[in-house]
Structures are given as structure tokens and as C-alpha cells.
SERO-4910 file (N, C-alpha, C, O; in steps of 0.05 Angstrom, whole numbers):
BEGIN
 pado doro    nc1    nc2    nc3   cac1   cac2   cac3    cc1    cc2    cc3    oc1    oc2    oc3
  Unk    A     10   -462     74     23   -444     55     44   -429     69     44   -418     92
  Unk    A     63   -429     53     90   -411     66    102   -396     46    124   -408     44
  Unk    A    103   -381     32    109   -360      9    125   -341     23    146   -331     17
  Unk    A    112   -338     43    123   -315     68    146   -323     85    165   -309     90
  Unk    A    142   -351     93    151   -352    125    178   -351    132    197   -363    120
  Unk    A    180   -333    157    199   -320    174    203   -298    167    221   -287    180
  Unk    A    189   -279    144    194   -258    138    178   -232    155    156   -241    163
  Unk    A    181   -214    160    181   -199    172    168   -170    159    184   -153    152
  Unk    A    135   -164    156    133   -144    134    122   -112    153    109   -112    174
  Unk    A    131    -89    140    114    -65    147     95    -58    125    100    -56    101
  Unk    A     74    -55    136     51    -45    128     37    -24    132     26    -27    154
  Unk    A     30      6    117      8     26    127    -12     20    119    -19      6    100
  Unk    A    -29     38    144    -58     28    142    -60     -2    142    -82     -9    136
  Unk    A    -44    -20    148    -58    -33    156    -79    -47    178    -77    -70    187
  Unk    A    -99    -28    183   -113    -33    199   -146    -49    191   -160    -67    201
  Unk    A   -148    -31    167   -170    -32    150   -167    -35    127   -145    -31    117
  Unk    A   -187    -42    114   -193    -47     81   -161    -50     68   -146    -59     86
  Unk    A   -151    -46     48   -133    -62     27   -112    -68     43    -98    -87     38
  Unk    A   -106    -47     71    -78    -56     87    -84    -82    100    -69   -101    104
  Unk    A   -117    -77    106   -114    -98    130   -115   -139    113   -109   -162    120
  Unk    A   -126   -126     91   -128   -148     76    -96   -165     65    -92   -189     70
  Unk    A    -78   -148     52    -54   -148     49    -47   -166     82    -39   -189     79
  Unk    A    -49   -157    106    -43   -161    120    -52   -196    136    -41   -211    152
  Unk    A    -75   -197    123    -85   -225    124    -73   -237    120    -65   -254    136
  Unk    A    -65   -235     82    -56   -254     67    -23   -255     74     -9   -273     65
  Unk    A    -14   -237     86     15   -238     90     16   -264    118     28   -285    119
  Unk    A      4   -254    132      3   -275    162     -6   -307    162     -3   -324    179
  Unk    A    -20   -310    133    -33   -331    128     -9   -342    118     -2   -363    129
  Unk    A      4   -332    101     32   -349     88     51   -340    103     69   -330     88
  Unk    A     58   -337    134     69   -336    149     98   -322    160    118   -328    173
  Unk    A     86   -295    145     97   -271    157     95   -266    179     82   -282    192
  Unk    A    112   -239    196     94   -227    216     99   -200    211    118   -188    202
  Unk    A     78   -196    219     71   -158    198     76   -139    226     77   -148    249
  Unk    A     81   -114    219     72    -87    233     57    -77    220     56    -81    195
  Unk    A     39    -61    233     22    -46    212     22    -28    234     26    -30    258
  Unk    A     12     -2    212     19     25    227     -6     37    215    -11     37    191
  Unk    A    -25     49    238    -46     67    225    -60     79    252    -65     70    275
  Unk    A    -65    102    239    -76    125    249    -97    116    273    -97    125    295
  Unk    A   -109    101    264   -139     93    273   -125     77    305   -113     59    293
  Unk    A   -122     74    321   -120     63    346   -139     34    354   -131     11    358
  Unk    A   -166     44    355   -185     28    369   -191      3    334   -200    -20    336
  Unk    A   -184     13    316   -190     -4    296   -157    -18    298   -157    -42    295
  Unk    A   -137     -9    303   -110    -23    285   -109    -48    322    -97    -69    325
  Unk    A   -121    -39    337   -119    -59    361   -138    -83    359   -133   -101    375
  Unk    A   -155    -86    346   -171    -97    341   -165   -119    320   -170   -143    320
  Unk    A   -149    -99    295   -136   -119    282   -115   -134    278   -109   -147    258
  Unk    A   -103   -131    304    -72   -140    300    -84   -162    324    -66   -178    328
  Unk    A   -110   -169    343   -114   -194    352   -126   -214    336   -128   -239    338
  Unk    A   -134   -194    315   -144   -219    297   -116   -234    274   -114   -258    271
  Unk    A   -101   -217    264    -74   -217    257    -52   -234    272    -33   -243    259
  Unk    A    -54   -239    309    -41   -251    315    -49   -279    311    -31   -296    307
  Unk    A    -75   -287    310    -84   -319    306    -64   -338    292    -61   -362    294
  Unk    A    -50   -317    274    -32   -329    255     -5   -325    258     14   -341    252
  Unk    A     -4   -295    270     26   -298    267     20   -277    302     10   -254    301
  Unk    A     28   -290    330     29   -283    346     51   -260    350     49   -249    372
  Unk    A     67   -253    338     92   -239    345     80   -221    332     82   -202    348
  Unk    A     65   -210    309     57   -190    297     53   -160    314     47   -164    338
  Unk    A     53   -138    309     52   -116    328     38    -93    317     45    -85    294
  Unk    A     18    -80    330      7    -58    322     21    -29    327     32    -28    349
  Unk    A     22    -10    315     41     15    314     25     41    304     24     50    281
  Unk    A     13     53    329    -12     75    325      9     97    319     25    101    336
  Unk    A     10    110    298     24    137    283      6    153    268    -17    146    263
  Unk    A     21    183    260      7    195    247     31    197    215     51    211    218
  Unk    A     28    185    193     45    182    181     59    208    161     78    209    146
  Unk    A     37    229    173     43    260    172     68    273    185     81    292    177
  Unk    A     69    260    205     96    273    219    120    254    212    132    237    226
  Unk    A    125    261    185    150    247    184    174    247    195    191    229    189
  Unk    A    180    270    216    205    268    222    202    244    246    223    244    259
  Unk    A    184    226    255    185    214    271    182    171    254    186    150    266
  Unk    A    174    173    225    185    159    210    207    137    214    203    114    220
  Unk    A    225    147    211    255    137    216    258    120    244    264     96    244
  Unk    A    251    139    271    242    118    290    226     97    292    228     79    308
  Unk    A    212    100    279    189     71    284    198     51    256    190     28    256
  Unk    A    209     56    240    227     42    223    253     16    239    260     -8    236
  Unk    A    259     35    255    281     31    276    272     11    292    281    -12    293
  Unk    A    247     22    310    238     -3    328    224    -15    320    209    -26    337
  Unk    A    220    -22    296    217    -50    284    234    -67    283    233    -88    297
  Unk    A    253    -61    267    281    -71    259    292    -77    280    307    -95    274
  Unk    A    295    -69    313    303    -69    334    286    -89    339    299   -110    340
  Unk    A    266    -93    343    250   -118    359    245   -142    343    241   -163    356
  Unk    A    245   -146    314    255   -171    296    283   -172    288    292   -193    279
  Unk    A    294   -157    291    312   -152    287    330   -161    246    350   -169    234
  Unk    A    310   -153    243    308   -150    212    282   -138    201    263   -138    217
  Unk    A    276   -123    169    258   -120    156    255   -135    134    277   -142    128
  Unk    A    240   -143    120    243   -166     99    218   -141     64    222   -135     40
  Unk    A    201   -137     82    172   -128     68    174    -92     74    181    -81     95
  Unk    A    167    -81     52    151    -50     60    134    -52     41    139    -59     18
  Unk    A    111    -44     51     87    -43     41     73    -12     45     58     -5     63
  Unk    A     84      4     24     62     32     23     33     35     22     27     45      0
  Unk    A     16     31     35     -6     27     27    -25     55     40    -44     64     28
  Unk    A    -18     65     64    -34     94     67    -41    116     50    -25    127     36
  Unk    A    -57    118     53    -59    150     34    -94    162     45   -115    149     49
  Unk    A    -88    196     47   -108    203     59   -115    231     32    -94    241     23
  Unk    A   -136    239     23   -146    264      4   -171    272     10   -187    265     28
  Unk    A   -172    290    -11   -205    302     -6   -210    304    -48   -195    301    -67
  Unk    A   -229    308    -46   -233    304    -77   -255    334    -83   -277    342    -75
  Unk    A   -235    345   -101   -246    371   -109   -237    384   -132   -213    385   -134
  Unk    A   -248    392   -147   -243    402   -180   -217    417   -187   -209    430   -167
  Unk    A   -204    418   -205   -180    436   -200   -189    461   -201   -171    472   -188
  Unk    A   -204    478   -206   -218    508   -202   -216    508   -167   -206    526   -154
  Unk    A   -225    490   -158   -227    496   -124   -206    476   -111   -206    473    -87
  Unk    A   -194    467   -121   -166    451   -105   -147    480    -88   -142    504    -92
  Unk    A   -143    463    -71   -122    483    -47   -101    475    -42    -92    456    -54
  Unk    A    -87    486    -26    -61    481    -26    -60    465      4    -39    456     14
  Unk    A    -82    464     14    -90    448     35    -90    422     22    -73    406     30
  Unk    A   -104    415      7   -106    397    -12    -85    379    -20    -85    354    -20
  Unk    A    -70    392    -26    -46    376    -39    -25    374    -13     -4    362    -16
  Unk    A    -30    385      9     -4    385     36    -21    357     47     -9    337     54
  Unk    A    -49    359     45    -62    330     55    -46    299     34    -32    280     38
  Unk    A    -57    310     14    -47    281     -5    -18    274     -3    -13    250     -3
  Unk    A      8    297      0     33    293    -13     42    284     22     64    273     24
  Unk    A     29    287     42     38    286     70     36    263     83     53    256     99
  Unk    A      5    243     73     -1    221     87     14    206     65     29    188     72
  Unk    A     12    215     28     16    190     13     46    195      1     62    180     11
  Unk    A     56    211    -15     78    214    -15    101    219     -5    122    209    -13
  Unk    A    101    228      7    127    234     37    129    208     51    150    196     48
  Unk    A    111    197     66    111    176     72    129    156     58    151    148     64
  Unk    A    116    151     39    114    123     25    151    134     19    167    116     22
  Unk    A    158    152     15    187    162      3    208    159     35    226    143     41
  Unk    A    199    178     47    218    171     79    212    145     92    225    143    113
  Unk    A    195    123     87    205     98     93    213     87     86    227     70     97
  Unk    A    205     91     48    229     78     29    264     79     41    281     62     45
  Unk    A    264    104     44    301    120     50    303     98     78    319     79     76
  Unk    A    285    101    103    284     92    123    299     58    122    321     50    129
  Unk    A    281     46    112    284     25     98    300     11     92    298    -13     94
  Unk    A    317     22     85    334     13     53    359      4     71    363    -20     69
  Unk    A    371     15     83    400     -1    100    389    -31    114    408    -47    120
  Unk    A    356    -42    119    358    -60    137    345    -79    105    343   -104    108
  Unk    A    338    -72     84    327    -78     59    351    -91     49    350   -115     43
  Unk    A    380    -75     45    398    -87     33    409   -111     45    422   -129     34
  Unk    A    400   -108     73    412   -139     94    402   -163     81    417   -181     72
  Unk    A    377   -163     80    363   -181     62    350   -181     37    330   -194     34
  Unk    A    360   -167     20    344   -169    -15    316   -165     -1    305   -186      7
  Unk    A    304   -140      2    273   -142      7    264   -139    -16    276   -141    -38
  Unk    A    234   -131     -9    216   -130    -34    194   -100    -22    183   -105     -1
  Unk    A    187    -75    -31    178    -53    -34    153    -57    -49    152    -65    -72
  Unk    A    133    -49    -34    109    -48    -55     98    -25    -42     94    -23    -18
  Unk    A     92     -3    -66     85     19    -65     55     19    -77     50     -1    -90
  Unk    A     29     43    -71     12     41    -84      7     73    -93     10     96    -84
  Unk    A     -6     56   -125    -22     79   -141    -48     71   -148    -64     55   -137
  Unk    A    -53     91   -174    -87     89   -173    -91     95   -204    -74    104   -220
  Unk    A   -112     90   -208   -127     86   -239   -132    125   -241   -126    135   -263
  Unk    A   -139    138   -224   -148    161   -211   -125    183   -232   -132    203   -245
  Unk    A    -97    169   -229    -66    185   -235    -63    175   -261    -57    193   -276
  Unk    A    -64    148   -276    -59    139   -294    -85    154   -320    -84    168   -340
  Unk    A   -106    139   -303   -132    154   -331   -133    193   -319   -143    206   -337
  Unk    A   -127    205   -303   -136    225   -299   -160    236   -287   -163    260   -292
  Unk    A   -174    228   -276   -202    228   -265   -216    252   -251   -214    257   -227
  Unk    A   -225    262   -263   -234    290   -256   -240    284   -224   -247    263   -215
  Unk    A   -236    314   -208   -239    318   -189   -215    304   -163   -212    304   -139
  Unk    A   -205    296   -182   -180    287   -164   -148    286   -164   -129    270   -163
  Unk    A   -154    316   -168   -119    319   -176   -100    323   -155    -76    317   -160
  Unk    A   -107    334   -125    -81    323   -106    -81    302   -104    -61    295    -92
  Unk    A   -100    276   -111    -98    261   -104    -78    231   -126    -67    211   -118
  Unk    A    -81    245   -159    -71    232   -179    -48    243   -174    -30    228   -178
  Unk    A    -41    267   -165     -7    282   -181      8    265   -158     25    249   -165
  Unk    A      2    268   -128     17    240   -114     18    214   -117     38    200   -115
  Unk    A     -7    205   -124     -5    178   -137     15    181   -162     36    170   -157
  Unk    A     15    189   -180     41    197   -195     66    190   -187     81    172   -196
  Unk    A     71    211   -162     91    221   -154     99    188   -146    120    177   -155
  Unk    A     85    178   -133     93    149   -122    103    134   -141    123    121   -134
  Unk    A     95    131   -170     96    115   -188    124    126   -202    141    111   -212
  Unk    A    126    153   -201    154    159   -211    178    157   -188    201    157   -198
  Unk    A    177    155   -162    194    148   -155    207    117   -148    230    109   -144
  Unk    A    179    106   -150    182     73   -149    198     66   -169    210     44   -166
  Unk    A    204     82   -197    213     74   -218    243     80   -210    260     63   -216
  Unk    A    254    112   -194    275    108   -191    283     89   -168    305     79   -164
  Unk    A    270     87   -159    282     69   -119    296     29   -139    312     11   -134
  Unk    A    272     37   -165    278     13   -176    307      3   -180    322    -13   -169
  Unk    A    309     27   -207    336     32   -215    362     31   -197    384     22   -204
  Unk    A    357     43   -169    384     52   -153    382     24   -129    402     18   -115
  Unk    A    354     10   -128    359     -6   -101    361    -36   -120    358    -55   -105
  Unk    A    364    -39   -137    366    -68   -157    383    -72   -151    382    -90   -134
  Unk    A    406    -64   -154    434    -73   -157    436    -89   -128    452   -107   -124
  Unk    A    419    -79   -109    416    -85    -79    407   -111    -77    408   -125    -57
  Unk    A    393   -121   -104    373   -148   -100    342   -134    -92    325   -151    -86
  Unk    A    335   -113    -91    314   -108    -74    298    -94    -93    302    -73   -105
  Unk    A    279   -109    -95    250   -102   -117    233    -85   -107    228    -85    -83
  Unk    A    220    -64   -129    212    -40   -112    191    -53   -146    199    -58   -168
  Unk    A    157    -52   -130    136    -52   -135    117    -42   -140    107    -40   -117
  Unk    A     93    -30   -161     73    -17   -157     45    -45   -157     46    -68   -165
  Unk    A     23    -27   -144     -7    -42   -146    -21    -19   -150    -13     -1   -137
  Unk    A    -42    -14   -166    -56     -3   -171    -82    -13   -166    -86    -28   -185
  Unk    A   -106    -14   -148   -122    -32   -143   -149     -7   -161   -150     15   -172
  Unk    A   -171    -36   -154   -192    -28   -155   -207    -56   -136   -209    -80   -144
  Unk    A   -221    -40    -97   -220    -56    -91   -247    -47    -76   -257    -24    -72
  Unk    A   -254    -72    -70   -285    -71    -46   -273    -64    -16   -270    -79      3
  Unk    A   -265    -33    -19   -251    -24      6   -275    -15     29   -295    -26     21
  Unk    A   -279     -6     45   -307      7     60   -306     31     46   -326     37     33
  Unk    A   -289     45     45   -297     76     28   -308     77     -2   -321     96    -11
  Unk    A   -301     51    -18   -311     38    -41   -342     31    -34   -360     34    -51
  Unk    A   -347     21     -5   -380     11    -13   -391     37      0   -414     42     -3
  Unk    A   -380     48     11   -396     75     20   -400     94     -1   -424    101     -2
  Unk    A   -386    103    -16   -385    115    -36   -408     95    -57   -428    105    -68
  Unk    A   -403     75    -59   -430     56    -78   -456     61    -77   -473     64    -94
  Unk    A   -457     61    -41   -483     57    -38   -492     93    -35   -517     95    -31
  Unk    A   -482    112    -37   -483    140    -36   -487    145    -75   -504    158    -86
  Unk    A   -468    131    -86   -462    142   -117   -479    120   -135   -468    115   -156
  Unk    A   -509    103   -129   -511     72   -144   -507     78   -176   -496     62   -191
  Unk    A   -517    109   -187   -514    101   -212   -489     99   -227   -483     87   -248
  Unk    A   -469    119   -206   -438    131   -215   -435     88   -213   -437     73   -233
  Unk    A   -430     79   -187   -422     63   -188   -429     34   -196   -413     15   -192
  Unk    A   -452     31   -208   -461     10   -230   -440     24   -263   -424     11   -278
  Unk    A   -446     45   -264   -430     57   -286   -397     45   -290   -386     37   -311
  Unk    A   -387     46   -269   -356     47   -265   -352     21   -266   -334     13   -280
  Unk    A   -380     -9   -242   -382    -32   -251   -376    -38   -275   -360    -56   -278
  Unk    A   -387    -26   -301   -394    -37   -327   -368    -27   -343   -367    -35   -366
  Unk    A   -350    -14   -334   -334    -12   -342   -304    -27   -339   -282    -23   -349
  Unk    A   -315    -47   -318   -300    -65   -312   -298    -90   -326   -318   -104   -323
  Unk    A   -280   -100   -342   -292   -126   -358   -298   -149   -335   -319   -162   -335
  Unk    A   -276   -152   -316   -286   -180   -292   -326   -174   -280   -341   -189   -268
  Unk    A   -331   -145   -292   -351   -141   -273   -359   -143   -239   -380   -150   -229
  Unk    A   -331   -132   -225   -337   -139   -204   -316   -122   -193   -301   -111   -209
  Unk    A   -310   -118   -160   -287    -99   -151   -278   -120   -135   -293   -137   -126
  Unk    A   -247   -119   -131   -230   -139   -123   -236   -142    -92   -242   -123    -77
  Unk    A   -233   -163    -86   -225   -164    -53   -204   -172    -37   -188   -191    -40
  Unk    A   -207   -154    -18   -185   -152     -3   -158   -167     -1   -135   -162     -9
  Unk    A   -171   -190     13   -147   -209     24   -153   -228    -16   -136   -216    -29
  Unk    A   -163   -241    -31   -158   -255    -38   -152   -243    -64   -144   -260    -81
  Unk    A   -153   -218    -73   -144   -204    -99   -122   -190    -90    -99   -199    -93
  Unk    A   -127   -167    -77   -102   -145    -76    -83   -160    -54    -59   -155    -58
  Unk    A    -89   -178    -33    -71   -182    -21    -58   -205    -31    -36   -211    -21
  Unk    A    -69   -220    -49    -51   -241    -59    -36   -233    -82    -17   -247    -86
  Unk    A    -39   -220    -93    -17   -199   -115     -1   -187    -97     15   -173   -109
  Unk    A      5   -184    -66     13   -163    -48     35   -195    -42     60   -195    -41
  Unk    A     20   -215    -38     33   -239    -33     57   -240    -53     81   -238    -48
  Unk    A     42   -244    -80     60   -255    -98     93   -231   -101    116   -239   -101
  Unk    A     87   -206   -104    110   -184    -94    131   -185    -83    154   -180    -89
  Unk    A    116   -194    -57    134   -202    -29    153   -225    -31    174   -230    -19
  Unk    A    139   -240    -48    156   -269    -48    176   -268    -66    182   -248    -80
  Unk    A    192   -302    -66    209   -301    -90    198   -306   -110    210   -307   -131
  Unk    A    169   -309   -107    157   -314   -138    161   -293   -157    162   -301   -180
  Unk    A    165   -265   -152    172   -238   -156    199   -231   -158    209   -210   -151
  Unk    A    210   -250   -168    250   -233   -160    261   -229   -181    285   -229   -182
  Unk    A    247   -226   -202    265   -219   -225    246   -191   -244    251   -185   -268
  Unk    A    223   -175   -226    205   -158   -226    214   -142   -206    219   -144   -183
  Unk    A    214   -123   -225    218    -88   -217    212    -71   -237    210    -74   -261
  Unk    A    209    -40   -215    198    -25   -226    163    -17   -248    158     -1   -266
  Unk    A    146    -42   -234    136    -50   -254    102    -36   -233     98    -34   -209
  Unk    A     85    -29   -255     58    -20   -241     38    -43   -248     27    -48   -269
  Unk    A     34    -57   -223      8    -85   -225    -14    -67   -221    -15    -51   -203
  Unk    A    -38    -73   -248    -63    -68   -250    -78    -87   -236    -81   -110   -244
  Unk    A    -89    -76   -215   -108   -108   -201   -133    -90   -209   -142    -72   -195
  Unk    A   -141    -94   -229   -167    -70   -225   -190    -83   -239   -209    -69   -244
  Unk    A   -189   -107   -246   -206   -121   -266   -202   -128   -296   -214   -141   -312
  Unk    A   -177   -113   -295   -176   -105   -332   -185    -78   -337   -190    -73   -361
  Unk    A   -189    -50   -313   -203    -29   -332   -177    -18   -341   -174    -17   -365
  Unk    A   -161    -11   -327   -137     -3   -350   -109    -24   -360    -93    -37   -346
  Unk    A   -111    -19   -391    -84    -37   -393    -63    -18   -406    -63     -4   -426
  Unk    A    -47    -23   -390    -19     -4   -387      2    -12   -423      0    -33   -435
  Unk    A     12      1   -427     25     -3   -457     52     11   -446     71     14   -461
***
């Protein structure tokens, strides 16, 4: 399979769960990824398993909080392939708490790892994007769309992502360069930890799923992450992909 190949993708979080999966399926159809995540002793671990496929691939330990340092590691990417082809937003870090007790801590956590980010790499981006017609895939959440109690720094950025994806759409098209949403619902580790902590919440939320089941990694969310990236996707923009089973359908 080659959907990918010679393309060149960035990825957050890809170390673990939906990045690292995304990251599978990118290397399998013969990308070579960066992935950038917090975690050190996990993102080293997975960029040897990541090279099996695509040896040139590179791990990039950041805190995606300090954005003014963004732009550089944008740079030495683009400097050592010497092109970008893929951005893939996929980090995001929250805490989940009622709006009566939400803080302003709260929302500097959500708007810092997930929105700022995902926006100053977009900007970052975009001069080595227009070289080659890339492809932008940003992520949101069922959380922002249905509203989900107890999680409002965490929906109003997921928001925030989804309304700017719509403009990056509008202003980077003309560029050739498709700017993407995914909305997952996925068998992430924080998904089975939370399961096996929440069984009734989460048999509940099961049954609310028509597939009956939560997506996985590399062969659901990262093959919708596939199809994005590719030219199978070039006439798609601005658009929010529900990988979630069917629980919400967008109108």
C-alpha cells in the first residue's frame, strides 16, 4: 500500500493512543512521520517501532504549551526533509469539571495544549504547505458538538478548533491545501481506563453507539487519518469526519 508514499507527515501526540495509531497507518502506506509528544520514554519507544516502516521517521520531545518555541520545530522538520506534506493536530490535554467549579486554570490547560497549538502550527505550516498542496487534519470531539456536561474547557476548545478549521479552510483552498476535521470515538488508554473505572457510565455510552463498539486506533481513526492525507481527499474541505460509530450525525 502507498496512499502515502514519499510524503512527509507531523503529528501530536503521536506517541500514544489515536496519534500513535494515525501514525501506524501513515508509515504503513509509506509516509515518514514526526511526531511530537510530551511523554519522552513513551514517544522513543514509538518511533523504533514506527521506524520498521519508515526508517527516516523522527521523534520530537516538546511541550506543545510553549508555543513560542512551535515555529522552530516546524522549521527543523522542514529543514531535515526538506519539505512538509501532512499536519496532523491531534494533542490535547484537560481536566473535566462542572461549569459551577471550572477555572481559569482550566481553560489556560485546554486552550494551551489544544488550541493554540493546533492554530500556531497551522500559521507555522502553511508557507512549506503551500509548496506542496498539503492536507491539515485537525481534531474535535462529540464532548463540543453534543455539549457534555462536565466538560466545558474542554468542548469550547474543541469548538474553537472546529471554527477555525473552517476558516484555515476558506483562506488556505485557494492554496490547494485541505484543512480537515475527525471527531473520534476511540479505544484510546484513557478510554479503557475510564471504562474499566466508569463500567455502568460506559456500557451506557456503548449502547448508544449504533456500531456497538469504540473505534480503533490504527484501523478506524487512522485510516480516516489515511484517507485525509491522501489524494483520495482533494476535493474535501472544511468538513468535520464523525468516526464515532454513528453516535452523532451532523446536519
Amino acid at each position: 500500500m502507498s496512499k502515502l508514499q514519499g510524503k512527509v507527515a507531523i503529528i501530536t501526540g503521536g506517541a500514544s493512543g489515536i496519534g500513535k495509531g494515525m501514525a501506524t497507518a501513515f508509515v504503513k502506506e509509506g509516509a515518514t512521520v514526526a511526531i511530537i509528544d510530551l511523554n519522552e520514554e513513551v514517544g522513543l519507544q514509538s518511533i523504533k517501532e514506527l521506524q520498521e516502516y519508515a526508517p527516516e521517521s523522527i521523534f520530537i520531545q516538546a511541550n506543545l504549551a510553549e508555543h513560542d518555541k512551535l515555529g522552530a520545530i516546524v522549521k527543523q522538520i522542514a529543514d531535515k526533509f526538506g519539505k512538509i506534506d501532512i499536519l496532523v493536530n491531534n494533542a490535547h490535554a484537560s481536566r473535566m469539571n462542572s461549569i459551577a467549579d471550572t477555572t481559569q486554570a482550566d481553560f489556560d490547560l485546554s486552550f494551551n495544549t489544544g488550541f493554540y497549538p493546533t492554530f500556531y502550527l497551522m500559521q507555522a505550516s502553511l508557507p512549506y504547505l503551500k509548496e506542496t498542496q498539503g492536507k491539515i487534519i485537525n481534531f474535535a470531539s462529540g464532548a463540543g458538538i453534543n455539549g457534555d456536561v462536565n466538560q466545558g474547557s474542554y468542548a469550547v476548545a474543541k469548538e474553537a478548533i472546529r471554527a477555525i478549521t473552517r476558516v484555515a479552510a476558506n483562506e488556505f483552498g485557494p492554496f490547494g491545501i485541505n484543512v480537515n476535521i475527525i471527531a473520534p470515538i476511540a479505544k484510546s488508554p484513557g478510554m479503557i481506563q475510564w471504562a474499566e473505572e466508569n463500567p455502568e457510565y460506559y456500557q451506557g455510552m456503548l449502547a448508544k453507539i449504533p456500531l456497538r463498539r469504540l473505534g480503533e486506533l490504527e484501523t478506524d481513526i487512522g485510516r480516516t487519518a489515511v484517507f485525509l492525507a491522501s489524494a483520495d481527499s482533494d476535493y474535501i474541505t472544511g468538513q468535520t469526519i464523525m468516526v464515532d460509530g454513528g453516535s452523532i450525525k451532523l446536519r
